[in-house]
C-alpha positions in Angstrom: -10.7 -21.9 -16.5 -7.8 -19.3 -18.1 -6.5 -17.4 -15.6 -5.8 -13.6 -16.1 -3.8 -10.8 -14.0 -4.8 -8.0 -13.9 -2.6 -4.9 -13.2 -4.7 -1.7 -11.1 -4.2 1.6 -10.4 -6.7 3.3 -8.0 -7.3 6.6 -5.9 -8.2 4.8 -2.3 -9.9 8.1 -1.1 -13.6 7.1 -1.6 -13.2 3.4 -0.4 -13.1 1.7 2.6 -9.9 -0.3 1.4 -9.1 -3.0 -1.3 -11.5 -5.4 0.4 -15.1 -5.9 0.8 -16.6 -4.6 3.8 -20.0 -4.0 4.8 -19.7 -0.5 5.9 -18.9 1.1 2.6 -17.6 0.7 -0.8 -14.5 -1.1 -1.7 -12.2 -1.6 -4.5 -12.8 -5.1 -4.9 -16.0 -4.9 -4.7 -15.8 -2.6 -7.7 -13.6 -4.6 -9.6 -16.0 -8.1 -9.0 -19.3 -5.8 -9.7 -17.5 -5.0 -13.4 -16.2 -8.5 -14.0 -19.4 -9.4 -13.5 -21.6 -6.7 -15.8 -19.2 -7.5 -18.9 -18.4 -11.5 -18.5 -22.0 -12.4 -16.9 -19.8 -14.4 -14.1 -19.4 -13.8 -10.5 -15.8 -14.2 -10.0 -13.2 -13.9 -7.4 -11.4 -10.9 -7.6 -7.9 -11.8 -5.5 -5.3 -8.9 -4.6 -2.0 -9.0 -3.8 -2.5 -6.6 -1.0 -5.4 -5.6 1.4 -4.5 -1.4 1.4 -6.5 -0.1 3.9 -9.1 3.1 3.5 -7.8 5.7 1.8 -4.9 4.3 0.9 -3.7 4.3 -3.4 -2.1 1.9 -5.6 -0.4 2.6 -8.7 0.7 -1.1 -9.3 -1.5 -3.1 -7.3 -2.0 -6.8 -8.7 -5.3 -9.3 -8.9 -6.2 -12.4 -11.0 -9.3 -13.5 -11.9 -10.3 -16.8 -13.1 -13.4 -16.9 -16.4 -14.7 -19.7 -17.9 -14.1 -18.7 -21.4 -10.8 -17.3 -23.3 -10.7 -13.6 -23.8 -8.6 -11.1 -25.6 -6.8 -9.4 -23.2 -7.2 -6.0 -24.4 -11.2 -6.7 -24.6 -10.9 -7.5 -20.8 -9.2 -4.8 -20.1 -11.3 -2.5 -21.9 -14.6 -3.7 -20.9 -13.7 -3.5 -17.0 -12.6 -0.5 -17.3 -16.1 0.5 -19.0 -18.1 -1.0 -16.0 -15.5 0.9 -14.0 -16.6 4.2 -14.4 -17.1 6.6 -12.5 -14.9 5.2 -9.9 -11.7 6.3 -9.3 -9.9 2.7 -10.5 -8.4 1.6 -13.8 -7.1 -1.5 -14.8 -3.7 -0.7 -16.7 -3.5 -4.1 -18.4 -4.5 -7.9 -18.4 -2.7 -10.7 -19.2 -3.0 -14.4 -19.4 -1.0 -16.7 -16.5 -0.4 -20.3 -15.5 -3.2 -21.6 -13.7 -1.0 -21.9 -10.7 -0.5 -18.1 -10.6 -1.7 -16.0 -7.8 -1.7 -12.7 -6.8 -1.0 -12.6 -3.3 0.6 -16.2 -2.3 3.3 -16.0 -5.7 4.0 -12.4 -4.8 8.3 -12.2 -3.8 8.1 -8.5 -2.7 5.7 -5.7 -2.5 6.8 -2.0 -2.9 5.0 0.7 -1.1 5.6 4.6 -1.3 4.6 7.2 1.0 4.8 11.2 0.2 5.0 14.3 2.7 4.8 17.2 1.2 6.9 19.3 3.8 5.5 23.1 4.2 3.6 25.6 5.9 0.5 25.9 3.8 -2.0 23.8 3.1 -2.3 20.9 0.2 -4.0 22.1 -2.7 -3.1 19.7 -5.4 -1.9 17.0 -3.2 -4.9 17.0 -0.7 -5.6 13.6 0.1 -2.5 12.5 -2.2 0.3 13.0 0.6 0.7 13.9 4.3 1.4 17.6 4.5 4.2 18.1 7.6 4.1 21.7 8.6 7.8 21.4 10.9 10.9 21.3 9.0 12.0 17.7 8.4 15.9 16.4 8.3 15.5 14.1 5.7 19.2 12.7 6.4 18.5 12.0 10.2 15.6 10.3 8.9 17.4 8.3 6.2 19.8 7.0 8.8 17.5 6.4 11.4 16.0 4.3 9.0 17.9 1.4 8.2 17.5 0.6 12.3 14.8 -1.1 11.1 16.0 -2.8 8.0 16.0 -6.5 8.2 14.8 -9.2 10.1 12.7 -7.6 12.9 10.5 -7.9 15.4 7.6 -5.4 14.6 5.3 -5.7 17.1 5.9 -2.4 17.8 4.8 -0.8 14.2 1.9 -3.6 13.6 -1.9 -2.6 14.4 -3.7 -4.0 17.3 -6.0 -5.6 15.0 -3.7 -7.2 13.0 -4.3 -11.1 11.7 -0.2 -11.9 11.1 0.7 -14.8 12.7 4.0 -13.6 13.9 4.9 -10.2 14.2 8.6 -10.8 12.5 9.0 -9.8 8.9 12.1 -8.7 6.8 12.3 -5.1 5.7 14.4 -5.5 2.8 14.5 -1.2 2.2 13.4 1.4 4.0 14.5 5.0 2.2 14.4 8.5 2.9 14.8 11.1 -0.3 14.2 14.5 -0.4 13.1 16.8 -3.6 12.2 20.0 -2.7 9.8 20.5 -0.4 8.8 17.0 -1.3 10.2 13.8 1.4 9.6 10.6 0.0 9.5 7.4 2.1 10.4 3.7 0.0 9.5 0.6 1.5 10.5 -2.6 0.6 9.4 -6.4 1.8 8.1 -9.8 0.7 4.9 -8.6 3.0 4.0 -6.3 5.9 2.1 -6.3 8.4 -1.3 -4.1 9.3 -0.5 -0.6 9.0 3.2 -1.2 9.7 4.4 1.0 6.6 2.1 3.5 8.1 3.7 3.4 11.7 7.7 3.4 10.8 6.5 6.4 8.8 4.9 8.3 11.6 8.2 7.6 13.9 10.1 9.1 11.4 8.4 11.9 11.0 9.0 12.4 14.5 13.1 11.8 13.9 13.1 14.2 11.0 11.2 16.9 13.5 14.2 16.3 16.1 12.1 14.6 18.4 13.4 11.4 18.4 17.2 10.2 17.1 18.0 7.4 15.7 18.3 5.6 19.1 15.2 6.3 20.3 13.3 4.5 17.2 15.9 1.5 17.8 14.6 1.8 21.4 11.1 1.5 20.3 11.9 -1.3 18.1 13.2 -3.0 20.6 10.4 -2.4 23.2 8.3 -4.8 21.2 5.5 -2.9 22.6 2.8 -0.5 20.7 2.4 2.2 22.6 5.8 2.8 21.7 5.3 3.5 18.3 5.0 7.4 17.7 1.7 8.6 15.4 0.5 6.4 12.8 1.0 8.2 9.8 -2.3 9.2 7.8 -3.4 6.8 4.6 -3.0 9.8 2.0 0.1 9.0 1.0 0.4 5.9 1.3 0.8 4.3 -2.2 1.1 0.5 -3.7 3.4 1.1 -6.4 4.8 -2.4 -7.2 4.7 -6.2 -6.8 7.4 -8.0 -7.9 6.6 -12.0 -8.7 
């Protein structure tokens, strides 16, 4: 059966994450249901990550396997057309070896996450970023940052609920850039674990405010301990934007 990748861009606000679930719409499920109304196949729609509710993608990555050949523009096209009107597009489609797949070949997965930094309220950007109403120090945070680059024990920044087997995982980046009234948070790893990108976010937020220095989120590192952790951060800005295989 050809195998095909598919490349996705999608606003998570209306879903309950990338995967099926039973209380609510999903992106997969979205995806499989228009696989399915143009190709006439139930298929397995597999993603390179599970983003959580609410959460975007501008790069996220899925095969799917069909029993026939197709021109990759018609797939493209046609789930796209099944698509509509939710808020997902599939950017392109190509054919891979058979041995590709989406999540187990990915090498490193690239998240962003934006806080718009002012006093009044989101107007464009709601649901789209994290609006921070205190004056951040985009520097402190920077610097506080690479703490946690490397090869770390996260327990600290991973979700109660999380299904990891280990809680250690290699940061590879973890930047802090500032553009106006814009901060913007890059995040680098082979993989992360439940809402971690989400949590290192929120204890930034707390260094940028003055709250914490960059001692204090080594300290909380180290406690290995999730009540630790300042506030998770919300899922607005949260963004896919990248897998690299």
């Amino acid at each position: 059966m050809p195998r095909y990748k598919l490349l996705i861009e999608y606003d998570g606000a209306p879903f309950v994450g990338w995967q099926v679930q039973h209380n609510g719409v999903s992106v997969q499920g979205v995806l499989t249901a228009a696989v399915a109304a143009f190709s006439g196949e139930n298929v397995h729609v597999q993603g390179a990550g599970r983003t959580d509710a609410g959460v975007h993608a501008l790069g996220q990555v899925a095969h799917i396997d069909l029993a026939r050949p197709w021109d990759t523009d018609t797939i493209r096209d046609a789930i796209n057309a099944y698509l509509r009107p939710h808020p997902v597009a599939v950017l392109a489609a190509e054919r891979v070896a058979d041995d590709f797949d989406a999540r187990f070949s990915a090498r490193r997965r690239h998240y962003l996450y934006r806080i718009i930094n002012r006093r009044p309220d989101l107007t464009l950007d709601a649901g789209r970023a994290w609006r921070a109403s205190r004056p951040l120090d985009a520097s402190a945070m920077r610097e506080a940052a690479q703490r946690l680059v490397g090869r770390r024990d996260f327990t600290t920044f991973r979700a109660a609920e999380c299904q990891a087997r280990s809680p250690v995982k290699t940061l590879d980046r973890l930047d802090v850039e500032r553009e106006r009234d814009e901060v913007r948070i890059y995040a680098s790893a082979r993989s992360f674990l439940h809402t971690q990108v989400r949590s290192m976010v929120g204890s930034l937020v707390l260094v940028g405010e003055g709250r914490w220095s960059a001692d204090d989120l080594a300290g909380a590192l180290a406690a290995r301990d999730r009540t630790a952790c300042g506030p998770v951060a919300p899922p607005d800005g949260l963004y896919l934007v990248k897998v690299d295989y």
